[in-house]
C-alpha positions in Angstrom: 0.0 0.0 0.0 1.4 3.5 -1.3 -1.8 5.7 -0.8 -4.7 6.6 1.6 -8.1 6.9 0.0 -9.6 10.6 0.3 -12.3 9.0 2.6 -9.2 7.8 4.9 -7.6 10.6 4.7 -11.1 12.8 5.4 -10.9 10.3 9.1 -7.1 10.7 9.5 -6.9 14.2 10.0 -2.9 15.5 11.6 -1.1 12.4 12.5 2.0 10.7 13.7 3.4 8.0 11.9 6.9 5.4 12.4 8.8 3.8 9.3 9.9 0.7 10.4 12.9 -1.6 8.9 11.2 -5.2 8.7 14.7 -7.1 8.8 15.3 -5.6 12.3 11.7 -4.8 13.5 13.3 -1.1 14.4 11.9 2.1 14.3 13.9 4.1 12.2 11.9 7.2 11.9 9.1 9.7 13.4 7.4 11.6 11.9 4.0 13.6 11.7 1.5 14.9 9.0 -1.6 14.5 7.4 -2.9 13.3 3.4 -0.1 11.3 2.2 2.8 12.2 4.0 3.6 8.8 5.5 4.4 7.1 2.4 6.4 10.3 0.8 10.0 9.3 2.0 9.9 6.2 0.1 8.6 8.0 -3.1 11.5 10.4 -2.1 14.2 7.4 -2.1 13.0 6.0 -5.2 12.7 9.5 -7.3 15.1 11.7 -5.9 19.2 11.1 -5.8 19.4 13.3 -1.9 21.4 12.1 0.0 20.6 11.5 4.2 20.5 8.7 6.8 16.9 8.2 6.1 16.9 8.3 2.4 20.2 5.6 2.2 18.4 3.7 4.8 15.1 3.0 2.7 16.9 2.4 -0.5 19.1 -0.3 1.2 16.3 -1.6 2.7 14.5 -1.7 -1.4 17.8 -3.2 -2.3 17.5 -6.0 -0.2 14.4 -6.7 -1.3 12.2 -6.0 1.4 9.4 -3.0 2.0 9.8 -0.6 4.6 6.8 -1.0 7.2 4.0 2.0 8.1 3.0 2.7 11.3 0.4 5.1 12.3 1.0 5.8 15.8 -1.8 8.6 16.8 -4.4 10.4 14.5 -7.3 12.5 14.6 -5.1 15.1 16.1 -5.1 18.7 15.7 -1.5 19.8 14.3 -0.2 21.1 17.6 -0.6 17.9 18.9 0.8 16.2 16.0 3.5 18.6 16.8 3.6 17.6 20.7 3.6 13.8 20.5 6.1 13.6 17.7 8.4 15.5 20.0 7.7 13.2 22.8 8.7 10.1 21.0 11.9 11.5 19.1 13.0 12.8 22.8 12.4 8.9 24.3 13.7 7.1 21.4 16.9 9.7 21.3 17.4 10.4 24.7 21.1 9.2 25.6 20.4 8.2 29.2 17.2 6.0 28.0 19.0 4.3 24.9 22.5 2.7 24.4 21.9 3.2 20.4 20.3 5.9 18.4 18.3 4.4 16.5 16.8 7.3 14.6 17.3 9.1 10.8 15.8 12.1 11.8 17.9 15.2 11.1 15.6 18.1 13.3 14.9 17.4 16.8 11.6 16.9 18.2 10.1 20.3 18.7 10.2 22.1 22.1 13.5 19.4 23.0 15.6 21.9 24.0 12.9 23.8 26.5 10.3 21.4 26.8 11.8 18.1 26.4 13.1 15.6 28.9 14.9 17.0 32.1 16.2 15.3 35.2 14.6 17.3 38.2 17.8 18.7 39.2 17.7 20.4 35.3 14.2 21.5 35.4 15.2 23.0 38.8 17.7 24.8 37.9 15.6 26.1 34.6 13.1 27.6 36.0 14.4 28.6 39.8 18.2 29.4 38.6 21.2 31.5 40.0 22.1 34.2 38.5 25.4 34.2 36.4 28.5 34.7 38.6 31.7 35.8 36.8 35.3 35.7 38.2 37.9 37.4 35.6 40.2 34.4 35.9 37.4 32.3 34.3 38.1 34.0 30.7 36.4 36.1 28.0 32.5 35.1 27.3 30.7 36.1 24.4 26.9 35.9 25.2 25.2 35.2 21.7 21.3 35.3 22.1 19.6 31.8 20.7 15.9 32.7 20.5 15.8 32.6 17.0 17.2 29.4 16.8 16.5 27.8 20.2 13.0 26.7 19.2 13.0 24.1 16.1 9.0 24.6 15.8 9.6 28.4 15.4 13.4 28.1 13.8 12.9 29.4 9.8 15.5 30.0 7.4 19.3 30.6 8.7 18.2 29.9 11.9 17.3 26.4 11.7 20.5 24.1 12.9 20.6 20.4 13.7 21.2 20.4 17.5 22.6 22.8 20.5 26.1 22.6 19.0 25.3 24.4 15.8 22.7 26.7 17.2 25.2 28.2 19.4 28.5 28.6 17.5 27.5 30.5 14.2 26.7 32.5 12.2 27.6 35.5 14.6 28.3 39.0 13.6 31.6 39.8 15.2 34.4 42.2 15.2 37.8 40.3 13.5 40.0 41.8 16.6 37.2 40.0 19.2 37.3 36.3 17.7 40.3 35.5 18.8 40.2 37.0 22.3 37.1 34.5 23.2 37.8 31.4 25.5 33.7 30.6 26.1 30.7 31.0 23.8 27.0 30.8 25.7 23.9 30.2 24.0 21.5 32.2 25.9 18.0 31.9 25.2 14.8 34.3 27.1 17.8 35.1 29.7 19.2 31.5 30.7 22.2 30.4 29.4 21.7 27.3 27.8 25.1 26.0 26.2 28.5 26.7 26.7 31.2 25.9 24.5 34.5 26.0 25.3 36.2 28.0 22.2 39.4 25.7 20.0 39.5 27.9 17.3 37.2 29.9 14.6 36.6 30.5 11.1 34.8 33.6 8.5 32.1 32.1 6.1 30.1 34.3 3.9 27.0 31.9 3.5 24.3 29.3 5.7 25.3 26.6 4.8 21.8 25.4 5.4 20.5 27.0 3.2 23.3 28.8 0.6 22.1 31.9 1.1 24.7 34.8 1.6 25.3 37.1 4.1 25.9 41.0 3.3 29.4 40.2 5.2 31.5 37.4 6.5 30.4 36.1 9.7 32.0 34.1 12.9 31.6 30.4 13.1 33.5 29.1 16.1 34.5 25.1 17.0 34.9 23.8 20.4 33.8 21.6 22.9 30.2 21.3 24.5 30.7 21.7 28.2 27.8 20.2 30.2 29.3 20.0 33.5 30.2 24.2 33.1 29.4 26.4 36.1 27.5 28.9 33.5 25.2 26.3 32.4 21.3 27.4 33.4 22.4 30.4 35.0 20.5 33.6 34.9 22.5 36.3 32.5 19.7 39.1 32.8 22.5 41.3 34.4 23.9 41.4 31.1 21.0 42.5 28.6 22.0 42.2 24.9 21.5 46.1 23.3 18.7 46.7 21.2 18.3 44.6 18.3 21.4 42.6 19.2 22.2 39.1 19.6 25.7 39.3 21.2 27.2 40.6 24.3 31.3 40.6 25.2 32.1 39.9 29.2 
């Protein structure tokens, strides 16, 4: 089966759907929509010569012989809660501390993982009853670089759509030449909390998204590092130190 009826389809409404790869019996993608959606990807591996995880993975499965399997998990949804349960099940199928494999193709993140997805306690504490920011000098140079744009993937559009926290927080900033090299830290802050903290190896100029290929009107900063999740600045408060009007950096 390749196609819903328009009577089916009328009785679906939004819903959330699972390809699955029958030699393994493994869920290898979420996703959500409505119409046809479910069966596009294979159409998309057959027709198209993209490349991605999920794309290679259906042709191999073709290859082999075999047909990849369509789940629908939840329907007669609204879209925001198409939106909220496919979230929820990329989080717990994802989730590092609940699974010693990731066993999913999706490139974007469920939506709301970052502020709304799973938490210890202790995180959730420190979320949404957190310290303010506490700076010593010996601690290095921190550029604050404001992620609420980007922070979001439901509301992320255009440049500001990246693949995880990593890539949210260390481009495409905006920067004075003389002040790349002077940073040891960059924090992604996002509504006041900072959020991620990378500890700065080294930078570079790039004059496009690569995302998307469009250009920018001048070369921007793109910084590599290291994610630092055990870092004293992580989920602290940093309203002391507003970004200007219109901005979305701030040097300490």
């Amino acid at each position: 089966m390749n196609r819903f009826s328009n009577k089916a389809i009328e009785e679906l409404g939004y819903y959330v759907y699972s390809l699955i790869d029958p030699r393994n019996g493994k869920i290898f993608y979420i996703g959500k929509g409505c119409g046809n959606r479910v069966f596009q990807h294979c159409e998309a591996a057959l027709q198209e010569n993209e490349e991605s995880l999920k794309l290679n993975l259906i042709r191999e499965i073709i290859d082999s012989g075999a047909k990849v399997e369509h789940y629908i998990l939840r329907h007669k949804l609204s879209e925001q809660e198409a939106f909220q349960i496919e979230s929820v099940l990329i989080d717990i199928l994802t989730y590092p501390k609940f699974n010693t494999e990731h066993v999913l193709t999706n490139i974007v993140s469920g939506h709301h993982q970052w502020d709304e997805g799973i938490k210890t306690v202790d995180e959730i504490n420190a979320i949404y009853d957190c310290e303010k920011i506490s700076i010593n000098v010996s601690e290095g140079r921190l550029l604050l670089v404001s992620l609420n744009r980007s922070f979001d993937d439901a509301k992320a559009h255009g440049v500001y759509q990246r693949t995880d926290i990593y890539e949210k927080t260390r481009k495409y900033w905006s920067i004075s030449k003389s002040r790349a090299g002077e940073i040891d830290y960059v924090l992604g802050v996002y509504h006041g909390i900072v959020r991620a903290v990378i500890k700065v190896d080294g930078y570079d100029w790039i004059l496009y998204d690569e995302e998307s290929g469009s250009y920018f009107k001048k070369e921007r900063c793109r910084f590599y590092g290291t994610l630092v999740d055990d870092s004293p600045f992580l989920n602290k408060d940093v309203s002391d130190y507003p970004f200007g009007s219109g901005q979305s950096i701030r040097y300490i």
